[in-house]
C-alpha positions in Angstrom: 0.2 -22.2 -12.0 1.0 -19.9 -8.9 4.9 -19.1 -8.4 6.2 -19.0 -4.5 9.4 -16.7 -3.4 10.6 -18.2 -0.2 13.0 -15.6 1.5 15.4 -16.6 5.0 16.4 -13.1 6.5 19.3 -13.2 8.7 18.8 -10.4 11.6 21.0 -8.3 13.1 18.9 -8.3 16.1 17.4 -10.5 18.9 13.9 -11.2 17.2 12.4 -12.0 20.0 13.3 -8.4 21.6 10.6 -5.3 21.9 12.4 -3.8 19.0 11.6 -6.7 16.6 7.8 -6.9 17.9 7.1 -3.6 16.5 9.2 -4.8 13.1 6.9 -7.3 13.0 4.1 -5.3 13.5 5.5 -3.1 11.0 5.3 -5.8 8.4 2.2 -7.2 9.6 0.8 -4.1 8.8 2.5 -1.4 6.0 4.2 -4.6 4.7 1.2 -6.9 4.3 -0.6 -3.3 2.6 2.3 -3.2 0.1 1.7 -6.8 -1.3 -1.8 -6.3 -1.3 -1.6 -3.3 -3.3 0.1 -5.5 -6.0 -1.3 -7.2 -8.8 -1.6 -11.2 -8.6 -0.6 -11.5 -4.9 -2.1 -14.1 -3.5 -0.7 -15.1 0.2 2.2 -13.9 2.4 3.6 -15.7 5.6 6.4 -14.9 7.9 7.8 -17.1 10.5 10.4 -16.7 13.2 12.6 -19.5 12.8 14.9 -18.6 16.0 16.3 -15.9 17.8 17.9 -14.0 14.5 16.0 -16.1 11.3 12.8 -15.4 9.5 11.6 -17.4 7.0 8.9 -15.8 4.4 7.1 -17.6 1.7 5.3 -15.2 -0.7 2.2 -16.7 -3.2 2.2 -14.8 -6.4 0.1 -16.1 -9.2 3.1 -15.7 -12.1 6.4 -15.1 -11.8 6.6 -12.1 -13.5 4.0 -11.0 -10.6 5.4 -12.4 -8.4 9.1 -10.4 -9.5 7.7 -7.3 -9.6 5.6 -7.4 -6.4 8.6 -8.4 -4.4 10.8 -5.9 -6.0 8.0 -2.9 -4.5 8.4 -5.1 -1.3 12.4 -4.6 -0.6 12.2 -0.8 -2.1 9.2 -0.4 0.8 11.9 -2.6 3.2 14.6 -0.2 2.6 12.6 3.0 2.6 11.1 1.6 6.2 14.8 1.2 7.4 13.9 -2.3 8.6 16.4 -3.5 5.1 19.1 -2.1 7.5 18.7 -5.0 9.9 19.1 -7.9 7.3 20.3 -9.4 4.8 18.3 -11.9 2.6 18.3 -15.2 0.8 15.5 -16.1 -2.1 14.7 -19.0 -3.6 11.5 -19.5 -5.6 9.7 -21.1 -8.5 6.2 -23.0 -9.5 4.8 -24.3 -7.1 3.8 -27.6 -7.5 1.3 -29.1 -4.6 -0.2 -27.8 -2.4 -3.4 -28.4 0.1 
């Protein structure tokens, strides 16, 4: 059974601004590699939900993947400084459809 995190990030920033394109980018990129790079990681998705919300929904195959892989996430958020523009919400569990 896979295990979802979904994560709403509150910015400190106007995400529709330059500086937030190359945050994006950022995690589109060195973030993405990061999940990758983890064992049973399955999907990531990140959507702008308006000018200061993301919401992220993370695929894991277990949660005890799934926990680990998004605790090397935030340390790889923090070291990039982009931790410094947020603060975070997580909710997650089976998941239990899906198409």
């Amino acid at each position: 059974m896979a295990y979802l995190r979904t994560t709403v990030a509150r910015w400190d920033m106007d995400l529709f601004s330059p500086e937030a394109e190359e945050i994006f980018r950022r995690i589109g990129t060195e973030g993405v590699q990061v999940f990758r790079r983890q064992p049973g990681f399955v999907r990531y998705r990140l959507m702008r939900a308006d000018a200061s919300t993301t919401v992220a929904v993370a695929e894991w195959e277990s949660e005890a993947l799934g926990l680990a892989g998004a605790q090397n996430f935030r340390a790889w958020l923090g070291e990039s400084g982009i931790m410094d523009h947020l603060t975070l919400e997580t909710r997650a569990g089976d998941l239990v459809a899906a198409s």
